[in-house]
C-alpha positions as CSV (number, residue, x, y, z in Angstrom):
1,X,20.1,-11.8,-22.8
2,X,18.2,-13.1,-20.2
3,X,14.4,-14.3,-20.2
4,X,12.2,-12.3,-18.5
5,X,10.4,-13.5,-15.1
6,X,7.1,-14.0,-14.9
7,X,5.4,-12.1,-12.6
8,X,3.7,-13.4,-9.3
9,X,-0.5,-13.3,-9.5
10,X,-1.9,-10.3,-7.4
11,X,-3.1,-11.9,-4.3
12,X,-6.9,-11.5,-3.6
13,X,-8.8,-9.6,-1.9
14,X,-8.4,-10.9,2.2
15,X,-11.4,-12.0,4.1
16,X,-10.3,-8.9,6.5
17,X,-10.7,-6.1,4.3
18,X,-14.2,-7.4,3.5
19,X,-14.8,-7.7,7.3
20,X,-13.3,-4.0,7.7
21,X,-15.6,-2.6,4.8
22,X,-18.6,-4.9,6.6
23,X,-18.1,-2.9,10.0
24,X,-17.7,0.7,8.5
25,X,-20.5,0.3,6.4
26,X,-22.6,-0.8,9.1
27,X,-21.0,2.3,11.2
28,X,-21.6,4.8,8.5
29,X,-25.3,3.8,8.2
30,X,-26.1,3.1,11.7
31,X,-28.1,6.2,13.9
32,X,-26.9,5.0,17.0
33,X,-23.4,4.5,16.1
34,X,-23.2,7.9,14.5
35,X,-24.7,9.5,17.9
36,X,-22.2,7.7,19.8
37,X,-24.3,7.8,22.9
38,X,-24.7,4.5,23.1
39,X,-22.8,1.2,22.2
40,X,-24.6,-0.7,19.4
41,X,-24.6,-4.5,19.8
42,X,-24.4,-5.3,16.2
43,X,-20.9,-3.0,15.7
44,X,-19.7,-4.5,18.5
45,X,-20.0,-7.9,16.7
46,X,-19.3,-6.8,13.6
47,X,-15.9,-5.4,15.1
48,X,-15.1,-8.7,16.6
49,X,-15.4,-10.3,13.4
50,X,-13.4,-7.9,11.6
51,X,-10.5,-8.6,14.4
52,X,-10.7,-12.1,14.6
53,X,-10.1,-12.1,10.7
């Protein structure tokens, strides 16, 4: 018989899915995003941040 293993923690949440649900939320709620007319500055940043994580 053989012991049984232990099983490995579930890793934690990443700083990138918070950054993801950061930018859609802003992208969801923002007028000018929505319209897609115009760039907004603050997705644009928020985007960055998202990739750079």
């Amino acid at each position: 018989m053989t012991a049984a293993r232990p099983q490995a923690p579930s890793p934690a949440p990443q700083r990138t899915d918070d950054a993801y649900k950061t930018w859609l939320g802003h992208t969801y709620a923002c007028a000018r995003c929505r319209n897609g007319a115009a760039e907004c500055p603050e997705a644009r940043r928020l985007g960055r941040a998202w990739r750079a994580s």
